[in-house]
N, C-alpha and C positions, 0 to 999 in steps of 0.2 A: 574220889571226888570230894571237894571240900562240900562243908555242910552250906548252911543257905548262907546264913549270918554272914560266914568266912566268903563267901562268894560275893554279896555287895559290897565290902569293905574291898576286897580287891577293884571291883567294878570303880569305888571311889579312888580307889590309888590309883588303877589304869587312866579315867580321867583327869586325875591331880599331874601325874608324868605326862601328859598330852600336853595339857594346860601351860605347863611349868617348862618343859624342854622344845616338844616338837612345835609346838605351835609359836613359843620368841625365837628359838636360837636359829641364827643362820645354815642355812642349806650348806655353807663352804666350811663348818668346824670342822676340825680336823683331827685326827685321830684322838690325840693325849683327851682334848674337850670329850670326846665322842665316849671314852673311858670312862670319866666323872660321871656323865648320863648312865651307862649301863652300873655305874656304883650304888649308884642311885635307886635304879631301876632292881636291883641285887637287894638292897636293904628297905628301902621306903615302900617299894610293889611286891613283894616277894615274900618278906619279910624274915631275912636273913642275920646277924648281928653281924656287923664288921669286922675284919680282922679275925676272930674266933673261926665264923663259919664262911666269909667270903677271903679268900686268900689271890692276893695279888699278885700280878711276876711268878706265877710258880715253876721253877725251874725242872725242865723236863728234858734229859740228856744234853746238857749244856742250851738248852734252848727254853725261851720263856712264852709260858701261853697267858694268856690277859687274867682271867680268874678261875680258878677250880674251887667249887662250892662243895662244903662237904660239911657233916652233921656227927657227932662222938667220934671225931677221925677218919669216919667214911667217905669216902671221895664218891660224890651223886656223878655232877657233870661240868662238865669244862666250859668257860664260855672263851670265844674268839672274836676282839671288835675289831671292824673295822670304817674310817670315816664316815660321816654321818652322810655325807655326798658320794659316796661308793656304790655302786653296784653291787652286788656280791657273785662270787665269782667261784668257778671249778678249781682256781688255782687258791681259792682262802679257804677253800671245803676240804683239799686233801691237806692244808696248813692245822686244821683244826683234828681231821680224821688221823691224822701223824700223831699230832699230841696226845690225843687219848688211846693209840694203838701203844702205843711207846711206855706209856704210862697204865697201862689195863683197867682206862675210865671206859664206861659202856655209851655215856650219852655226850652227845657236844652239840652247843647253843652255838650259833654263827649269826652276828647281828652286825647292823651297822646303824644302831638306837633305836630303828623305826621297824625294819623291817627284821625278824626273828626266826629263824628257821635250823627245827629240832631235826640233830638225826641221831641213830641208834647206830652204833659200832657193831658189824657183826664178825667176831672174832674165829674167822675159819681163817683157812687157805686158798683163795690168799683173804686179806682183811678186806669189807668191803664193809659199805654201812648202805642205810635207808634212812630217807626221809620221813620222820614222822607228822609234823606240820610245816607250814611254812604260811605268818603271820604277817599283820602292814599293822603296825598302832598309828600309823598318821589318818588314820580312816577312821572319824568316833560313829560313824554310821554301821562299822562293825563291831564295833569294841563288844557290845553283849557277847558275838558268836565268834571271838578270837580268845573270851572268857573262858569258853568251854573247856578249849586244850591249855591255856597258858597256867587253866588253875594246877592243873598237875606237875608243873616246877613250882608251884608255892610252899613253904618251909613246910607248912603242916601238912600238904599231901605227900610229898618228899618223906618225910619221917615216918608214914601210916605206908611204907612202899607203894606211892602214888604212882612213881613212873614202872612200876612192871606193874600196876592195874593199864596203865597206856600204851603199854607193848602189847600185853596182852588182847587190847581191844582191837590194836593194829593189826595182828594174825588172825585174829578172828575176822575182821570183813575183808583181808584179804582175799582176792580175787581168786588165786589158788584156793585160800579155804571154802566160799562159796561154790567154786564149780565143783571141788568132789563133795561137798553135802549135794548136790542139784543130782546125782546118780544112787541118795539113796535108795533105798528100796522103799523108803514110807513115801518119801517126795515124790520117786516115780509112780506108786500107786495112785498118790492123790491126781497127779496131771493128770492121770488117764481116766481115773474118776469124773475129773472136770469136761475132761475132752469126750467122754463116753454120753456124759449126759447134753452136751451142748450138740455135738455132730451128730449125736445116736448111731454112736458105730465103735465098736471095741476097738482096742488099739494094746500090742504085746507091748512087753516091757522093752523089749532089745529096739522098736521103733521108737519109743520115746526115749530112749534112752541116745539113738542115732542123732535126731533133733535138739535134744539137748547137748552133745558134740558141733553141733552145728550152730549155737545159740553161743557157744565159747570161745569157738574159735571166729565166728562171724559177729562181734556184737552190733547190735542194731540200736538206731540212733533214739532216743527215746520219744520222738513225738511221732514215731512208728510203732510204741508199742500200745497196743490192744487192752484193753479191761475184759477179760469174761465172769459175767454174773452169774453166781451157780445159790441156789433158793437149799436152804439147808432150814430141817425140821428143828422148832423151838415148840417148847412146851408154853402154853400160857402160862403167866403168872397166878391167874385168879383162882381163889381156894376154892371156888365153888366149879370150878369146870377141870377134866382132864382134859381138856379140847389140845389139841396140838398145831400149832399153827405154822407157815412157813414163814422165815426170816431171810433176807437177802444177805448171800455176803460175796463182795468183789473181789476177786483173786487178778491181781497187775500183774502183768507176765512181763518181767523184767531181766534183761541178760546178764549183772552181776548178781540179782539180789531175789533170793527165793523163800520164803517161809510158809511154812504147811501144817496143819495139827499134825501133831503126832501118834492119834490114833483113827489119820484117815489112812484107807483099806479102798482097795478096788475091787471090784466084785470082777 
């Protein structure tokens, strides 16, 4: 992640490219226009140098992809424009997913100036990719919280391997990676912990372990899901007393997202 500094200075560039493109230019510009913005967008928000590090036309089996951005001859990620008044589309996503399979770029940007949408190349058999974000800059009511992910194509997360810190956070709250941590053995302790003290009735591991099968394959909609409070022993702070007091803490019992200490034990 960029540091903070680096983070408002973008924040100013994301609203200067709002200010300056989406908000005068016509809805009907058309591609070659649409180009200049994302050049723009490449060097002024991003903070790329021209020509050095944003390379145009680049030719990819006799076929041209709009810019492949790359750093000491590194090729990061490919971007693909299309009109500013476009939709984007399954047939511009495998246009883009071509270029960087063809070429062994890992990431490709698909825009059409406003709307942004990162996906990661995954290079098996056959090739297939994933969505990593997918963004709107005509929205400045989001701009902080499209900040989050956009800072990770910015030149100096790019160079610190910002975008494998982004993949990497992608596989981890992947929904695969949450449900087999949700059967470990600390996790399943702690539920039954919770469930033991609030029912007052023991509960095996292979039972919560069934339920939470049930919580994966059925997700529940979330203004279905339950808070249960479970009263966990704190020490006071005061130097003058050992007294031990109870502290409340709320455990959300949520079907992608589980977290638990990890030296809670069921008795």
């Amino acid at each position: 992640m960029l540091p903070t500094s680096k983070q408002r200075e973008l924040l100013s560039n994301l609203k200067n490219y709002h200010k300056q493109y989406l908000k005068k230019l016509s809805p009907e510009l058309d591609e070659s226009g649409t180009r200049l913005m994302i050049n723009a967008f490449l060097v002024e928000v991003l903070g790329y140098a021209p020509l050095e590090e944003v390379k145009t036309e680049y030719m990819i089996k006799g076929t041209y992809a709009d810019y492949v951005v790359q750093l000491r001859a590194t090729r990061h990620f490919l971007v693909e424009v299309k009109a500013l008044g476009f939709e984007l589309t399954e047939k511009h996503l495998r246009q883009a997913i071509n270029y960087g399979a063809n070429e062994g770029i890992e990431w490709a940007l698909l825009t059409n100036g406003k709307q942004f949408d990162l996906y990661r190349i995954i290079f098996e058999k056959p090739i297939s990719e994933r969505k990593v974000f997918s963004i709107d800059l005509s929205n400045l009511d989001n701009l902080k919280d499209n900040l989050e992910v956009i800072q990770y194509l910015h030149k100096a997360s790019v160079s610190n391997k910002g975008l494998d810190q982004l993949w990497a956070k992608c596989l981890a709250l992947d929904p695969k990676t949450i449900a087999g941590l949700l059967h470990n053995t600390p996790i399943v302790n702690f539920i039954r912990k919770v469930l033991k003290k609030k029912y007052r009735h023991s509960f095996t591991e292979d039972e919560v372990s069934l339920s939470i099968d049930q919580v994966i394959l059925r997700p529940i909609l979330l203004e279905d899901v339950k808070t249960t409070t479970v009263r966990k022993k704190k020490r006071s702070i005061s130097d003058n007393s050992s007294e031990v007091k109870p502290a409340e803490v709320t455990l959300v019992v949520h079907p992608t997202i589980g977290q638990a200490p990890a030296e809670a034990n069921a008795s």
